[in-house]
C-alpha positions in Angstrom: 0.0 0.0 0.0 1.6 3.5 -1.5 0.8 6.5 0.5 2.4 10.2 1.7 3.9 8.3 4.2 5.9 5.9 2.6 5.0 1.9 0.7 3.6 -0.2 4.0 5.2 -3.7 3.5 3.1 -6.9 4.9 3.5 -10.3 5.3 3.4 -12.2 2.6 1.6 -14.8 4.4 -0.9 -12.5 6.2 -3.6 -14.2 5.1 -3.6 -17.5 6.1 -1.3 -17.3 9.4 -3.0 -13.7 10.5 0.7 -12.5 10.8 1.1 -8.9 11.8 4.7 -8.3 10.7 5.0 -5.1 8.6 7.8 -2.4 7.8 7.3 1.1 6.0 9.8 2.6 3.4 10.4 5.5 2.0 13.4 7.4 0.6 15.7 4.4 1.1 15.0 4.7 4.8 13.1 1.3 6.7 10.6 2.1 9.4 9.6 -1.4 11.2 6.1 -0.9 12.3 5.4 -4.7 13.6 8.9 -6.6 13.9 7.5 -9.9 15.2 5.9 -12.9 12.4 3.8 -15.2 14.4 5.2 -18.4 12.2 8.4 -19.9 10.9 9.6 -19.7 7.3 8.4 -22.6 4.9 11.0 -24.1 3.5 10.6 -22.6 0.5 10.9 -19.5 1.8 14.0 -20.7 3.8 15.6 -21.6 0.2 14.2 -18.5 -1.5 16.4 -16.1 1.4 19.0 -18.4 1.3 19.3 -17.5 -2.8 19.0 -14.5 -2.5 21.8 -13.9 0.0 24.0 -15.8 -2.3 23.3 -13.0 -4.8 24.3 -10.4 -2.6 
């Protein structure tokens, strides 16, 4: 969601695990709003970070 304040950032899972994790940005600059996901990572998801810290 894109607003004066900055591009709000959910979790990609929100929907079915009712996390709350969320983070703002705007102007290169990352406000954490909700730091905290309420499930672990899929392994997919494990394997997808993983990837793309290899690309760093």
């Amino acid at each position: 969601m894109e607003n004066s304040r900055g591009t709000k950032w959910i979790c990609a899972t929100r929907s079915t695990t009712k996390c709350r994790a969320r983070v703002r940005t705007k102007d290169n600059a990352l406000e954490v709003l909700h730091e905290a996901h309420n499930h672990q990572m899929s392994k997919r998801q494990r394997e997808r970070a993983k990837s793309r810290r290899t690309l760093s």
